[in-house]
ROTI-580023 format. One line per field, with one value per atom (N, C-alpha, C): residue number from 1; residue in three letters; atom name; x, y, z. Coordinates in Angstrom, 3 decimals, always signed. Atoms other than C-alpha are relative to their C-alpha. Last residue first. Layout:
! residues N
num = NUM,...
residu = Ala,...
atome = CA,...
px = X,...
py = Y,...
pz = Z,...
This chain:
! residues 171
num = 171,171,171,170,170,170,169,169,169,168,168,168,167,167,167,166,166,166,165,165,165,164,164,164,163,163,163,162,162,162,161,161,161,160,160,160,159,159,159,158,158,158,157,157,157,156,156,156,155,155,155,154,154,154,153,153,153,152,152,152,151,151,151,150,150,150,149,149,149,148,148,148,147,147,147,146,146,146,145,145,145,144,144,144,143,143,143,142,142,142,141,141,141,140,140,140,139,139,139,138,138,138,137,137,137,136,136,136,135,135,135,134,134,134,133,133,133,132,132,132,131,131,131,130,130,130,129,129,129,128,128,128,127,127,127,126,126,126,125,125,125,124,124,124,123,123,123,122,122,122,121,121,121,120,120,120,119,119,119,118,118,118,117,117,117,116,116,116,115,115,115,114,114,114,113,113,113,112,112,112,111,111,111,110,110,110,109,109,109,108,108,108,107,107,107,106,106,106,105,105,105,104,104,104,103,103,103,102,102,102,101,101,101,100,100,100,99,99,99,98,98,98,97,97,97,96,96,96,95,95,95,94,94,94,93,93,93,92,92,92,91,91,91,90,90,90,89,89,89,88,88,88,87,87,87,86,86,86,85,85,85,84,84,84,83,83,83,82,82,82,81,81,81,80,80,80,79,79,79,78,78,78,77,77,77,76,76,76,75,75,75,74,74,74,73,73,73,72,72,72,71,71,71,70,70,70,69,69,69,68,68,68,67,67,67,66,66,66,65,65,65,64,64,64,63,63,63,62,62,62,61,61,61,60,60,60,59,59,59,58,58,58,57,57,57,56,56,56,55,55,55,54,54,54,53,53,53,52,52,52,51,51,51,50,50,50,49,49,49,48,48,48,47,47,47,46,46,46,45,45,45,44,44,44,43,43,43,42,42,42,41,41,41,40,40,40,39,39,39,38,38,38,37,37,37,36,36,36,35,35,35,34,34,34,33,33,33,32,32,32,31,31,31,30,30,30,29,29,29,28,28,28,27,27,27,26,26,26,25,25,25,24,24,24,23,23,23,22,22,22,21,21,21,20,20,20,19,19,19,18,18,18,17,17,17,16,16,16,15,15,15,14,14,14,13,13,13,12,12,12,11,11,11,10,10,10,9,9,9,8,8,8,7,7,7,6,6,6,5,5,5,4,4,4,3,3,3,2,2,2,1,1,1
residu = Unk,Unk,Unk,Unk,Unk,Unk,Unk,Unk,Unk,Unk,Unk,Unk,Unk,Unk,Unk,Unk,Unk,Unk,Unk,Unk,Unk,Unk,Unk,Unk,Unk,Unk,Unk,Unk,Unk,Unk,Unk,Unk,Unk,Unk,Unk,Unk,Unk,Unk,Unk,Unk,Unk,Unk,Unk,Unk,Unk,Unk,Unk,Unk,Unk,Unk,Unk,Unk,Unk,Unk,Unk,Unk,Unk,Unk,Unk,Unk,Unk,Unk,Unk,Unk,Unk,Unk,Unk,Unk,Unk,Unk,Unk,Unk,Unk,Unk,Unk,Unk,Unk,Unk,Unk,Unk,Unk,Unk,Unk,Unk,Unk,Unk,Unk,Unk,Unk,Unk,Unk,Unk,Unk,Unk,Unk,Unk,Unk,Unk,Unk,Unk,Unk,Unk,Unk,Unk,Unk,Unk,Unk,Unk,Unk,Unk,Unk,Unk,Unk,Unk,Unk,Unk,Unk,Unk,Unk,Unk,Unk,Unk,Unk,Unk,Unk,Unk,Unk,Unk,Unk,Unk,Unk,Unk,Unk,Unk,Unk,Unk,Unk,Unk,Unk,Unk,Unk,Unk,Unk,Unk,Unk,Unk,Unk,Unk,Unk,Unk,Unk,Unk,Unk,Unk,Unk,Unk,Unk,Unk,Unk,Unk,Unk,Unk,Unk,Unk,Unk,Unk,Unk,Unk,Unk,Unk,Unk,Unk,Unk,Unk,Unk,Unk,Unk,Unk,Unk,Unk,Unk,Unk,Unk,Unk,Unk,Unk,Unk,Unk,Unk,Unk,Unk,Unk,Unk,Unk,Unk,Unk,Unk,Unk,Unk,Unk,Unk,Unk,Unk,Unk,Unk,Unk,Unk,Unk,Unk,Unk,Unk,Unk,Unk,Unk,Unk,Unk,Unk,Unk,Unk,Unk,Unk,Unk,Unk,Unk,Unk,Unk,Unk,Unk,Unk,Unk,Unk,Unk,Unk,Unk,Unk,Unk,Unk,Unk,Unk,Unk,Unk,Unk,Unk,Unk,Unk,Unk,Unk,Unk,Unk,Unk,Unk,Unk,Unk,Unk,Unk,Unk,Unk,Unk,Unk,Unk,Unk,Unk,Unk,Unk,Unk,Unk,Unk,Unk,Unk,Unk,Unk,Unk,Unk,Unk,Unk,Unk,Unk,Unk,Unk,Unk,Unk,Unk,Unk,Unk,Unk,Unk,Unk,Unk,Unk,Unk,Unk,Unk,Unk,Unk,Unk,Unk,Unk,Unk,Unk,Unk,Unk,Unk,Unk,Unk,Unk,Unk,Unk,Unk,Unk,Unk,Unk,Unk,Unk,Unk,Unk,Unk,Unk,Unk,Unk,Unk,Unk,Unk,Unk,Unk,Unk,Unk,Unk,Unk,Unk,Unk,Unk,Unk,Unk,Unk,Unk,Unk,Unk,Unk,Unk,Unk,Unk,Unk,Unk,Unk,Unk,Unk,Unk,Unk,Unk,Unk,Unk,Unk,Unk,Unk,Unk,Unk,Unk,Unk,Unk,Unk,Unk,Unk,Unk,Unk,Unk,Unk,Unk,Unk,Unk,Unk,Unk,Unk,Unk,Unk,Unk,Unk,Unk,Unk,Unk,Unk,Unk,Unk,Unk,Unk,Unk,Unk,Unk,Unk,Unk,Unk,Unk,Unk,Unk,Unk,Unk,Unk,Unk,Unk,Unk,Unk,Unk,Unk,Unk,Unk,Unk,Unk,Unk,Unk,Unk,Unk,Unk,Unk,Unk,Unk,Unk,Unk,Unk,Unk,Unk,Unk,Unk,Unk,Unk,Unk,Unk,Unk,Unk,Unk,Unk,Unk,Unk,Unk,Unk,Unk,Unk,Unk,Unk,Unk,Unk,Unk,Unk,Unk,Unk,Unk,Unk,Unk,Unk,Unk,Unk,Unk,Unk,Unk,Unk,Unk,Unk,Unk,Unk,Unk,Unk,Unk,Unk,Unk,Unk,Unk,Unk,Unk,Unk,Unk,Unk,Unk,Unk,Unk,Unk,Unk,Unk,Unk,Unk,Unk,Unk,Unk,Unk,Unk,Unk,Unk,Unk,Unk,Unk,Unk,Unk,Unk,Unk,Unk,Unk,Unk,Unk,Unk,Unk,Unk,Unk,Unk,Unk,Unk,Unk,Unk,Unk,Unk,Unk,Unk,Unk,Unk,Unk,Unk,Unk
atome = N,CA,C,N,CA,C,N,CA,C,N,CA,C,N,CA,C,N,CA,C,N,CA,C,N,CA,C,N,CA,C,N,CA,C,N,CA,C,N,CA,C,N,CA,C,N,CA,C,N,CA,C,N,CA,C,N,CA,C,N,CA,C,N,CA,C,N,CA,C,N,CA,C,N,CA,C,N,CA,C,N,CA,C,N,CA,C,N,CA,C,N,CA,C,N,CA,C,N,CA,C,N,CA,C,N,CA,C,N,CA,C,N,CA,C,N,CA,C,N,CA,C,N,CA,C,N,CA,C,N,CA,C,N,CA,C,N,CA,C,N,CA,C,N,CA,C,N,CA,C,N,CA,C,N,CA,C,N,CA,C,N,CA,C,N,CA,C,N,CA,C,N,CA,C,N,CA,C,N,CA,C,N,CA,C,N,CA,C,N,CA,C,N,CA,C,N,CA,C,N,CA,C,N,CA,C,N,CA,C,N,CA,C,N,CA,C,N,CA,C,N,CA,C,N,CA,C,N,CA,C,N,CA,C,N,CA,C,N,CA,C,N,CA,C,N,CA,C,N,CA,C,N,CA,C,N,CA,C,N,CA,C,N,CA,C,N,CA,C,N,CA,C,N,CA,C,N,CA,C,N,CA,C,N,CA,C,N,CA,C,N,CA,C,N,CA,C,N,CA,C,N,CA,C,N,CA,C,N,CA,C,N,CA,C,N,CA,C,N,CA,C,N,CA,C,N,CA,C,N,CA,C,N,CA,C,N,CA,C,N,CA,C,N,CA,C,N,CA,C,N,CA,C,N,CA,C,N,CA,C,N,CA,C,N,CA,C,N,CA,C,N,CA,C,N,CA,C,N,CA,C,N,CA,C,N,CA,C,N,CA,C,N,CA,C,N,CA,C,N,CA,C,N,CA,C,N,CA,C,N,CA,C,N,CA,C,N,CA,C,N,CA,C,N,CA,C,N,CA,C,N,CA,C,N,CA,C,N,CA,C,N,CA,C,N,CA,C,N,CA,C,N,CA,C,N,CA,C,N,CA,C,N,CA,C,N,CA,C,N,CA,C,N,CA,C,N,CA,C,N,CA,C,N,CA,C,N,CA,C,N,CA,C,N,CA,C,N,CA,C,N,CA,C,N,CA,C,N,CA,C,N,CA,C,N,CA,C,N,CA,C,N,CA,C,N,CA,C,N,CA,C,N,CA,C,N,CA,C,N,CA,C,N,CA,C,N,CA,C,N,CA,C,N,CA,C,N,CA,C,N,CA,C,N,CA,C,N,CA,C,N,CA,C,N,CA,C,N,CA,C,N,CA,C,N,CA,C,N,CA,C,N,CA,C,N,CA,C
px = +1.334,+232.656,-0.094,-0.114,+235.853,-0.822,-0.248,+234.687,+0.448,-1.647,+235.270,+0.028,-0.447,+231.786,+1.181,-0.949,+230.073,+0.773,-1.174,+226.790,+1.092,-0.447,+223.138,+1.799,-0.972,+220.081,+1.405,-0.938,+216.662,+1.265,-1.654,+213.763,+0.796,-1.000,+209.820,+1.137,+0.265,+207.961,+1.109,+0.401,+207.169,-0.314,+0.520,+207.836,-1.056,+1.566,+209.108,-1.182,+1.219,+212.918,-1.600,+0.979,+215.995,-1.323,+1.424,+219.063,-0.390,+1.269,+222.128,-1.129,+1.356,+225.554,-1.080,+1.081,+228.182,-0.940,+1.563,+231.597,-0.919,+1.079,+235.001,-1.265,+0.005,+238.366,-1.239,+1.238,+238.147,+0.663,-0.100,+241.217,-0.958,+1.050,+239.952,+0.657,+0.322,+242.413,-0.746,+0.217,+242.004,-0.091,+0.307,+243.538,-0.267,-1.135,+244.341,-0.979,+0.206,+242.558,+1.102,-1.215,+242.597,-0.588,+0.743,+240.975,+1.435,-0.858,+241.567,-0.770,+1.212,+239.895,+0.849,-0.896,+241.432,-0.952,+0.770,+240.254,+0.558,+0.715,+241.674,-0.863,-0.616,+244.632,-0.811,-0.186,+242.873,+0.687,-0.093,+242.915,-0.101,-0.192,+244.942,-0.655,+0.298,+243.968,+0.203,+1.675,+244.744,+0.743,-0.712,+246.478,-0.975,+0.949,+245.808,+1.162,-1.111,+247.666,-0.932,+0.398,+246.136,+0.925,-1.772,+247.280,-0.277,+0.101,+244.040,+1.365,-1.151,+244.591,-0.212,+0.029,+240.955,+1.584,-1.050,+241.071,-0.115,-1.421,+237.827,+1.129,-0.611,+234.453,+1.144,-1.592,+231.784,+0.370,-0.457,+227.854,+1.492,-1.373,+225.530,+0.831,-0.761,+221.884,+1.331,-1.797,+220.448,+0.092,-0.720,+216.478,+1.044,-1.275,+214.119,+0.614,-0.331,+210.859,+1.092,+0.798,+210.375,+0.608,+0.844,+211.976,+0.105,-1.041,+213.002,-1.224,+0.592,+212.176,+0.976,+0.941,+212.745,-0.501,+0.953,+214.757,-1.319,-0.166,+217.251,-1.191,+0.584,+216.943,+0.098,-1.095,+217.066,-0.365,+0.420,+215.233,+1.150,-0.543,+215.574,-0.455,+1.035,+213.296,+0.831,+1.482,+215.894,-1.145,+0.597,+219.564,-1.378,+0.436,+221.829,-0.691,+0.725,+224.195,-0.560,+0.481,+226.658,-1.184,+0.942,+229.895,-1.210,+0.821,+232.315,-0.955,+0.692,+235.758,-1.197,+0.952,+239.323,-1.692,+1.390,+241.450,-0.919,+0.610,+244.724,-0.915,+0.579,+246.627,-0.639,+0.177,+248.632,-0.601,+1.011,+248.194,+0.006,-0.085,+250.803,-0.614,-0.277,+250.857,-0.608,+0.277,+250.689,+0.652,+1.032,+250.847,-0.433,+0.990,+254.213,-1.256,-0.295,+255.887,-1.210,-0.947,+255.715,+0.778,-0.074,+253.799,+0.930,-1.821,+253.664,-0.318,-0.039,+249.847,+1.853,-1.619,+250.160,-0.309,-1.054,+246.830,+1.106,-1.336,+245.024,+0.399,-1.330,+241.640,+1.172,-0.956,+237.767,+1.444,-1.163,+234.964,+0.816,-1.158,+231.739,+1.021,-1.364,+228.766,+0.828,-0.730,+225.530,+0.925,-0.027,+222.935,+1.297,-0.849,+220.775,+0.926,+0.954,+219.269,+1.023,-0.428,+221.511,-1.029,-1.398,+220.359,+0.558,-1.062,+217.274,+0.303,+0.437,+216.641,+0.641,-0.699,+216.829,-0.789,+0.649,+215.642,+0.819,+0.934,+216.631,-0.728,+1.160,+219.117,-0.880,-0.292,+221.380,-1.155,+0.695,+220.828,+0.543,-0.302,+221.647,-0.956,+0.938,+220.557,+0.953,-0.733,+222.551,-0.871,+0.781,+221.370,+0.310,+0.792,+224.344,-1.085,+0.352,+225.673,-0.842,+1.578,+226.617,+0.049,+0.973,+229.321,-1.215,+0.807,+230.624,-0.471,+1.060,+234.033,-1.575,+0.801,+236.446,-0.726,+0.716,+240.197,-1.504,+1.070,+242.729,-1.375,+1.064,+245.723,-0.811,+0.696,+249.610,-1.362,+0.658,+251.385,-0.501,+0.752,+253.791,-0.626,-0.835,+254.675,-1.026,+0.638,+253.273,+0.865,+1.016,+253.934,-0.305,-0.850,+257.267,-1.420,-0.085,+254.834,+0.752,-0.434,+256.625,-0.672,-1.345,+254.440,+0.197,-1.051,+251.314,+1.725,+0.593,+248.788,+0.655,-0.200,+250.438,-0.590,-1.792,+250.674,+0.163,-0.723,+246.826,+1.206,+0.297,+246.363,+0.397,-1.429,+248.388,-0.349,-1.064,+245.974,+1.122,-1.035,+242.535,+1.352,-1.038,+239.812,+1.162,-0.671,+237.888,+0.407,-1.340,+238.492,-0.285,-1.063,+236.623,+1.150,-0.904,+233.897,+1.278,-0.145,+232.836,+0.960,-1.088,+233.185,+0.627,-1.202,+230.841,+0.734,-0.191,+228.197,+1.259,-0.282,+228.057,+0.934,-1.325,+227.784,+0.968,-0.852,+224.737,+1.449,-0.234,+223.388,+0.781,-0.829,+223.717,+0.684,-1.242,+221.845,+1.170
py = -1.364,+74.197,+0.842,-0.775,+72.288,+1.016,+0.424,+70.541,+1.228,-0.197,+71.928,-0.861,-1.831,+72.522,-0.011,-0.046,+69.276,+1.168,-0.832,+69.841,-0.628,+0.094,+67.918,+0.205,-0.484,+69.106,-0.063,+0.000,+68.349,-0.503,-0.132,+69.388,+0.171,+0.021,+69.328,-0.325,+1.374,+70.526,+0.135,+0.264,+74.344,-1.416,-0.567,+75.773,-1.109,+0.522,+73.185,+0.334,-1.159,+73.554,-0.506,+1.019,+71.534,+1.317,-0.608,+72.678,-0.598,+0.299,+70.432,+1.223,-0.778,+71.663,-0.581,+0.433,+68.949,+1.398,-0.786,+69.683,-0.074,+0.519,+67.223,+1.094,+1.164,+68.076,-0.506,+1.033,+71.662,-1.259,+0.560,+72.841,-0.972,+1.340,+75.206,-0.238,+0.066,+77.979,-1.513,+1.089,+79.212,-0.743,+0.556,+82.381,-1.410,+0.142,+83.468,-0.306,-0.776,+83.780,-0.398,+0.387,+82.039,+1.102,-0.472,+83.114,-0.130,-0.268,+80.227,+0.859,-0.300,+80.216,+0.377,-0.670,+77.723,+0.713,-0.851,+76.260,+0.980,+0.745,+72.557,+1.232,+0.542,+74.380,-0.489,+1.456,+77.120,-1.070,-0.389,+80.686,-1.149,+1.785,+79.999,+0.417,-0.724,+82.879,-1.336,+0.923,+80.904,+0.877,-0.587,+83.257,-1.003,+0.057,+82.078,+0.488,-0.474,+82.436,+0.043,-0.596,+79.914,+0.231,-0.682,+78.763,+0.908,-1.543,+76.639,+0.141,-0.079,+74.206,+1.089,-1.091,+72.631,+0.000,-0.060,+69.729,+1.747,-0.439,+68.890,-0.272,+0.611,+68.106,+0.266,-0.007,+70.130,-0.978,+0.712,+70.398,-0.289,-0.070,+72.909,-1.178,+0.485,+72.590,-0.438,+0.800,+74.682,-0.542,-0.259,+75.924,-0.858,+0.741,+76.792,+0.102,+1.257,+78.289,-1.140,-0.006,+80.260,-1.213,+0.595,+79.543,+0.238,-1.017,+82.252,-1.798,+1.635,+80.574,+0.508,+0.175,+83.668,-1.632,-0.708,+85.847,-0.838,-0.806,+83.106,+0.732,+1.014,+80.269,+1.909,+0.239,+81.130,-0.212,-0.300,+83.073,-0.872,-0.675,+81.810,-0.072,-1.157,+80.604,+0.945,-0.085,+79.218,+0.607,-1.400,+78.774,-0.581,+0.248,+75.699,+1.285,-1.340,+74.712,+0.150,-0.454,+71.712,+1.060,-1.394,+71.219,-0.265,-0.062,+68.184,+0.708,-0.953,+68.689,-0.657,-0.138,+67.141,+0.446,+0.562,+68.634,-0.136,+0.806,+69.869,-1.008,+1.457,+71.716,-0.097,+0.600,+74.716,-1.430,+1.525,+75.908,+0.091,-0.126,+79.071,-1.313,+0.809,+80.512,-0.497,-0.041,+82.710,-1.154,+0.759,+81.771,+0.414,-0.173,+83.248,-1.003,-1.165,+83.131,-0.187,-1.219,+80.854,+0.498,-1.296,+77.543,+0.769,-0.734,+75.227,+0.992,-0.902,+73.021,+0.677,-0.190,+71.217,+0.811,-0.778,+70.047,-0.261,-0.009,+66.983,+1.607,+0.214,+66.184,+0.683,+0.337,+66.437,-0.438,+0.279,+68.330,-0.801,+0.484,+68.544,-0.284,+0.687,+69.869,-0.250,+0.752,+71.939,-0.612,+1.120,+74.297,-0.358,+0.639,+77.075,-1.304,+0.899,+78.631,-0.626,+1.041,+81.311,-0.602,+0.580,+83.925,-1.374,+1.732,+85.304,-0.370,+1.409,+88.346,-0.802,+0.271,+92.459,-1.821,+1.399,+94.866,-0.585,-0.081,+98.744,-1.388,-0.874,+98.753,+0.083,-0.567,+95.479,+0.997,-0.876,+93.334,+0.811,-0.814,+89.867,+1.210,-0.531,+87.757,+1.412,-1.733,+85.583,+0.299,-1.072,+82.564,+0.653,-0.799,+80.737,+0.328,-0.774,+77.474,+1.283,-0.616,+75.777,+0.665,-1.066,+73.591,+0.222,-0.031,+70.633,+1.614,-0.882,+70.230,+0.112,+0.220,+67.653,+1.020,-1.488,+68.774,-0.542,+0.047,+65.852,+1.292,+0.307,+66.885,-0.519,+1.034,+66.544,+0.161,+1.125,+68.938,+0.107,+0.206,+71.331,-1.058,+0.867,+71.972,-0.215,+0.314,+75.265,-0.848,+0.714,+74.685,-0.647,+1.138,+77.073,-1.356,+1.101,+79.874,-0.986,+1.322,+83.136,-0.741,+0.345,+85.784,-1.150,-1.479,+88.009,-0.645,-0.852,+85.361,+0.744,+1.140,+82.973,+0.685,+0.181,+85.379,-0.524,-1.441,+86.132,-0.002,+0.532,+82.395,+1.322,+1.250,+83.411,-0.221,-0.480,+87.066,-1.406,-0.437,+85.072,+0.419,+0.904,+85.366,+0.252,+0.448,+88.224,-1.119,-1.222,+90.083,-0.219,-0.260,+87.041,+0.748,+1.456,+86.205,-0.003,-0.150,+89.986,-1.503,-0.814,+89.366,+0.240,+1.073,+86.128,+1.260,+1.092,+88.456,-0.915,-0.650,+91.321,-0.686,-0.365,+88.870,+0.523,+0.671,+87.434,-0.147,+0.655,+90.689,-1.354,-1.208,+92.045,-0.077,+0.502,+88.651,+0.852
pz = +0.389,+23.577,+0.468,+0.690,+24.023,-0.260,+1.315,+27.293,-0.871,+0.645,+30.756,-1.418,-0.028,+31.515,-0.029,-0.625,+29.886,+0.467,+0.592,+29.038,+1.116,-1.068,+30.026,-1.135,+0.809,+27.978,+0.995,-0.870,+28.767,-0.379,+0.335,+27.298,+1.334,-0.563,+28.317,-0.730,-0.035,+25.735,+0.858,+1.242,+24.968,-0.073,+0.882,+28.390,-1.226,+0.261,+30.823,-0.979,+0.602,+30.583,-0.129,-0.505,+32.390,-0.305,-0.275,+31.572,-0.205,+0.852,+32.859,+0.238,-0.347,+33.932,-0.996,+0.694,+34.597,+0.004,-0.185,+36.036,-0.992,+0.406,+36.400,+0.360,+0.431,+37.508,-1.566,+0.368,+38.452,-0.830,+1.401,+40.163,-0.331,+0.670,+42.573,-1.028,+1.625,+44.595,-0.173,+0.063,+48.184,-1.613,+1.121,+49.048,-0.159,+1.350,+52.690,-1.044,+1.142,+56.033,-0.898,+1.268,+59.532,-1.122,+1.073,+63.020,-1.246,+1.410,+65.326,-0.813,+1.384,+68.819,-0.782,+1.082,+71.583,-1.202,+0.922,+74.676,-0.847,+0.774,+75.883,-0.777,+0.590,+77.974,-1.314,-0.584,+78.247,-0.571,-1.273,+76.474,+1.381,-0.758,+73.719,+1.527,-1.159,+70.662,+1.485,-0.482,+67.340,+1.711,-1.240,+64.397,+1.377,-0.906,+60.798,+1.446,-1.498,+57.661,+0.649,-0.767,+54.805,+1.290,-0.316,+51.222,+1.167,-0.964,+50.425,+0.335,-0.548,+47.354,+1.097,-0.954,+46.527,+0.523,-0.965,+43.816,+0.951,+0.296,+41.725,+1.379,-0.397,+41.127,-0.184,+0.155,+40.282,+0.345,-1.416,+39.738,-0.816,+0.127,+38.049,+1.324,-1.794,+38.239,-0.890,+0.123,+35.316,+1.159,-0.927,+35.488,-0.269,+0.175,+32.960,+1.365,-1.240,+33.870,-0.235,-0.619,+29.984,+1.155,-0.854,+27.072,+1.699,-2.037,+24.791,+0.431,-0.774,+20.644,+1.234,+0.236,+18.216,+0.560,-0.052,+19.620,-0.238,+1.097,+20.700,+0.222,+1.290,+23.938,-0.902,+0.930,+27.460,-1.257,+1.607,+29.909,-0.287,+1.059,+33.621,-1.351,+1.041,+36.139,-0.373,+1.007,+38.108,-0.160,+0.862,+38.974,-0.389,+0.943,+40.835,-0.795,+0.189,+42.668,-0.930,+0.764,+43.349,+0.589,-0.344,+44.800,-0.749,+1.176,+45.056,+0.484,-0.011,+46.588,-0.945,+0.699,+47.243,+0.025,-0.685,+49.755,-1.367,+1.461,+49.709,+0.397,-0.121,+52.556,-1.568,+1.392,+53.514,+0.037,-0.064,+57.226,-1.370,+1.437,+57.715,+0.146,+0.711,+61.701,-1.610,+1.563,+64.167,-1.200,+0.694,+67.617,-1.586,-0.354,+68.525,-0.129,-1.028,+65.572,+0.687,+0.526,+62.321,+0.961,-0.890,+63.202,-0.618,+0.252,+60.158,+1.084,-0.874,+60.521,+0.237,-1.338,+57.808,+0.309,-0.648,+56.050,+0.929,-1.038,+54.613,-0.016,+0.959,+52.470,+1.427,-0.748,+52.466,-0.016,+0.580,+50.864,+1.171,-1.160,+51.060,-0.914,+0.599,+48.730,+1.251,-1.139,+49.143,-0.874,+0.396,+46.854,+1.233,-0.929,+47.512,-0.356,-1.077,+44.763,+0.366,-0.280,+42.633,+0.998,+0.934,+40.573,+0.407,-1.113,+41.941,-0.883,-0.003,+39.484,+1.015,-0.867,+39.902,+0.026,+0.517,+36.912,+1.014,-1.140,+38.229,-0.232,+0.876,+35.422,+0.577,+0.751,+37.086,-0.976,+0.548,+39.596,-1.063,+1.093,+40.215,+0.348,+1.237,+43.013,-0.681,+0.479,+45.106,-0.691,+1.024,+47.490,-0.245,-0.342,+49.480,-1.091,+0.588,+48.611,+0.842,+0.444,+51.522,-0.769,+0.957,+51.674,-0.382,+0.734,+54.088,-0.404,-0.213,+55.587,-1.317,+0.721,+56.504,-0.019,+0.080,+57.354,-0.894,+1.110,+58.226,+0.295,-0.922,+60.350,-1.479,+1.011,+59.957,+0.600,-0.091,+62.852,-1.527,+1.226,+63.678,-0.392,+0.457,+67.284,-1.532,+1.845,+68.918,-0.611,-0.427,+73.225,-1.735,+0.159,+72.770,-0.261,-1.077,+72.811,-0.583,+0.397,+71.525,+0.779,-0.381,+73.259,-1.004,+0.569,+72.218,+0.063,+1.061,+72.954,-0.630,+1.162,+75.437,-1.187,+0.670,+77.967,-1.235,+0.958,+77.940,+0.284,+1.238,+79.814,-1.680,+0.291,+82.648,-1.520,+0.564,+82.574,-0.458,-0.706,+83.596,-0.929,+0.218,+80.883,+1.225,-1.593,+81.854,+0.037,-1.302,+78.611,+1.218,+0.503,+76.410,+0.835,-0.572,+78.744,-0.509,-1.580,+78.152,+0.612,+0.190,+74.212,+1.551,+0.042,+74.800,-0.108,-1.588,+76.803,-0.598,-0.852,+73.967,+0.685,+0.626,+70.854,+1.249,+0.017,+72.971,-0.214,-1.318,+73.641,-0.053,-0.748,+70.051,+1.266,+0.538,+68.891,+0.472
């Protein structure tokens, strides 16, 4: 993987110099644009630790989203991409404890799922080294306005049970 990383960094600094103008300079070329932005979500796996005790926490889960940006040049090639994009996520957890001292159950598992609004507020910079080859690295804050989220447990212990919550209700 080291070698591969190597060999594209190499293709990187022998790029001809015309094209490294456009990197460090005002380009006149950056016009602001309307785009659409689809993307799909991966849950990653997480595990908890804490006290030398260490649990899988999250199981994999997926989602997509899709929705509009502005491309706002600033300077140069740097630039401010705000957009809005609706969103549905889910994820999930298991073989967890739940339940009081005196009734824990055993191989439970939650699946959690969203729905909402995504505001990203992103500065990015895009590298131009052909006309048709371009690499954007962006960054900023991305905020969630949940709409709609469901978590259901789901328990095998004692009798099966199953138990489906609203996650923005009063409770």
């Amino acid at each position: 993987m080291k070698r591969i990383i190597m060999a594209m960094l190499a293709i990187v600094v022998m790029t001809d110099l015309k094209a490294q103008e456009n990197i460090v300079v005002n380009n006149p070329d950056n016009t602001p644009y309307w785009g659409i932005r689809v993307n799909y979500d991966y849950t990653i796996p997480g595990s908890v630790k804490q006290g030398g005790v260490g649990i899988d926490l999250f199981k994999g889960g997926s989602g997509f989203s899709v929705g509009a940006i502005y491309n706002l040049p600033i300077i140069a090639n740097l630039y401010f991409e705000p957009g809005i994009s609706l969103f549905y996520d889910t994820y999930r957890t298991d073989d967890i404890m739940v339940g009081a001292d005196d009734m824990m159950f055993n191989d439970t598992h939650i699946t959690y799922s969203q729905f909402g609004f995504r505001i990203p507020l992103m500065f990015g910079y895009h590298f131009d080294f052909y006309n048709s080859v371009r690499i954007n690295v962006m960054t900023g804050p991305q905020f969630g306005i949940g709409l709609s989220g469901k978590e259901k447990l789901k328990g095998y212990q004692i009798e099966d049970f199953d138990i489906e919550d609203d996650m923005y209700s009063d409770e």
